[in-house]
C-alpha positions in Angstrom: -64.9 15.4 -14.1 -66.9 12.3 -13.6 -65.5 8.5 -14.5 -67.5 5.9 -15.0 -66.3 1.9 -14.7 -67.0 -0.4 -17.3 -66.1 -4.5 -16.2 -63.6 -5.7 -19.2 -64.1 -9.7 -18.0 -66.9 -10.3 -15.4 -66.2 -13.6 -14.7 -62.5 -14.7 -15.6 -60.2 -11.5 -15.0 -61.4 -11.1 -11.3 -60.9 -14.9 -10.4 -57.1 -14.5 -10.9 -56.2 -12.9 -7.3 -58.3 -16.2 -6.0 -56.2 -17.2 -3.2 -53.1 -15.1 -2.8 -52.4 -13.7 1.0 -53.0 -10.3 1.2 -55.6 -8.1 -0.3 -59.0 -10.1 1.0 -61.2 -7.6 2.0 -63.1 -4.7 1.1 -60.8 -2.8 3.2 -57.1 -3.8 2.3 -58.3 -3.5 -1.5 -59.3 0.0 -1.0 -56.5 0.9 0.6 -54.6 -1.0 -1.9 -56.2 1.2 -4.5 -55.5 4.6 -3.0 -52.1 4.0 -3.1 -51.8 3.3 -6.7 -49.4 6.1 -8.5 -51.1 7.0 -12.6 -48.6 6.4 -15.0 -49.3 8.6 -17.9 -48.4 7.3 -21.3 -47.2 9.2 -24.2 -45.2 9.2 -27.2 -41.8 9.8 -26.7 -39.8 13.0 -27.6 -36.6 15.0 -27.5 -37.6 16.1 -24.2 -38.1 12.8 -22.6 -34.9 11.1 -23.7 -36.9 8.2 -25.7 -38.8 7.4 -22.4 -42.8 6.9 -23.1 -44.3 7.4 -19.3 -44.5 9.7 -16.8 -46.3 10.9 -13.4 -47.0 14.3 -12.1 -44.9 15.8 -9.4 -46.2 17.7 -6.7 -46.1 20.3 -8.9 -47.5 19.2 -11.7 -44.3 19.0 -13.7 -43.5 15.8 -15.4 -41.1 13.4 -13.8 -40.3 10.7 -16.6 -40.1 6.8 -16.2 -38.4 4.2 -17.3 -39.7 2.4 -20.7 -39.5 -1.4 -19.3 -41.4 -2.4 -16.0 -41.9 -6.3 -14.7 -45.0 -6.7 -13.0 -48.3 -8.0 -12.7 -51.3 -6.9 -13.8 -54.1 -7.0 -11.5 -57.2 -5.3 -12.9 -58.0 -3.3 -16.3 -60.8 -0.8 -16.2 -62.9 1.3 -19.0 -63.6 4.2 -17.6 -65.2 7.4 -19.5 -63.3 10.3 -18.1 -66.0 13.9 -19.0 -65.6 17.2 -18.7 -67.7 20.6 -18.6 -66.1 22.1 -22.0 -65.3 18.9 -24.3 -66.9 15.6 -25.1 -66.3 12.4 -23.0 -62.7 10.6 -23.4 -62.6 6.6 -22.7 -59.6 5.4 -20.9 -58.2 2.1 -20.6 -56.2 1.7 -16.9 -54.4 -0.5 -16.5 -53.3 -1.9 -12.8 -50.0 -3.4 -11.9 -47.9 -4.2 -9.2 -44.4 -4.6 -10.0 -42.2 -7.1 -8.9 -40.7 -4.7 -5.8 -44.3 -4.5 -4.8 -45.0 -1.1 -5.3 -48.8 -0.7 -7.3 -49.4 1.4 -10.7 -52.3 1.8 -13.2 -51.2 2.8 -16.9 -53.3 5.1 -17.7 -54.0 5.8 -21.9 -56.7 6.6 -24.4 -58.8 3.4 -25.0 -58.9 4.6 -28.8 -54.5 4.9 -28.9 -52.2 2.9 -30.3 -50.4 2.0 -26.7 -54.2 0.5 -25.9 -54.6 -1.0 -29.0 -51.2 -2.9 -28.4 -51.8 -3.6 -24.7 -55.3 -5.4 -25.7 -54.1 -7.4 -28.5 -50.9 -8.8 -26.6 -53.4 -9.2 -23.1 -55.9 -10.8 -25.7 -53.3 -13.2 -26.9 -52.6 -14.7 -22.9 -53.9 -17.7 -21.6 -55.7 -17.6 -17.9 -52.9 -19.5 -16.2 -50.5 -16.6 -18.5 -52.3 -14.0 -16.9 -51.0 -15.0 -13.5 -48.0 -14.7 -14.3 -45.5 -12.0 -14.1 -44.7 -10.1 -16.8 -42.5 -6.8 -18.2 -44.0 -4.6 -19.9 -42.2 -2.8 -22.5 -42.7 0.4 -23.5 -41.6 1.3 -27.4 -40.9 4.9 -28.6 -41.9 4.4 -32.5 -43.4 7.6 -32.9 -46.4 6.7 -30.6 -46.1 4.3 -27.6 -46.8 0.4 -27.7 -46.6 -2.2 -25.2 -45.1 -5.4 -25.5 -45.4 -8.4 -23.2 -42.1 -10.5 -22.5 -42.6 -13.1 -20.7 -40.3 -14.1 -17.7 -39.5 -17.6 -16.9 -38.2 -18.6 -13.1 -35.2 -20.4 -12.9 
């Protein structure tokens, strides 16, 4: 499997981070990286109780997630994901880190419905919106889409 990293916004989505502690070198971002858990996304079914995400355990069974997460996001990627038997898949990840500081990349089909909806509501931000913290809402109609609410400090 090779994956291949296609920049969404060269020069505005990677000035965002511009002077927040933490995460200013090569090293602390790699790090940073490694420890990111994939969140799978998928339509929701009997099986999942209405829940649309999901990571692998240990042993590769499915441990289901909750549908609502607030958050940042700190990076979108393209990446083409091939394989030896089947033609190459785009993906769309998406990194997070939610507001207990724990760090996450939604991971879906760049051709889905839950990347289609992710794009238009991302699309649909301001730069200064961007910065902000958001939850991200995950709805079970038949095929996942993602919502943005945005959260307002008191």
């Amino acid at each position: 499997m090779t994956f291949t990293t296609t920049n969404v916004d060269e020069q505005g989505f990677d000035q965002l981070a511009q002077g927040l502690t933490g995460f200013s070198d090569e090293a602390e971002d790699t790090l940073r990286k490694s420890m990111m858990t994939t969140i799978f996304i998928r339509g929701a079914s009997a099986q999942s109780q209405g829940r649309c995400s999901y990571m692998l355990g240990d042993d590769g069974s499915r441990i289901w997630l909750p549908n609502i997460l607030r958050c940042w996001v700190t990076d979108l990627a393209v990446v083409t994901q091939t394989y030896d038997s089947f033609d190459p898949v785009d993906k769309l990840l998406v990194s997070v880190t939610a507001s207990d500081g724990t760090n996450w990349v939604y991971r879906m089909g760049l051709s889905s419905w839950t990347a289609s909806s992710f794009l238009t509501c991302f699309n649909a931000r301001t730069k200064q919106q961007h910065a902000e913290q958001v939850q991200i809402s995950l709805a079970a109609k038949g095929r996942a889409t993602i919502r943005f609410c945005q959260l307002h400090s008191a």
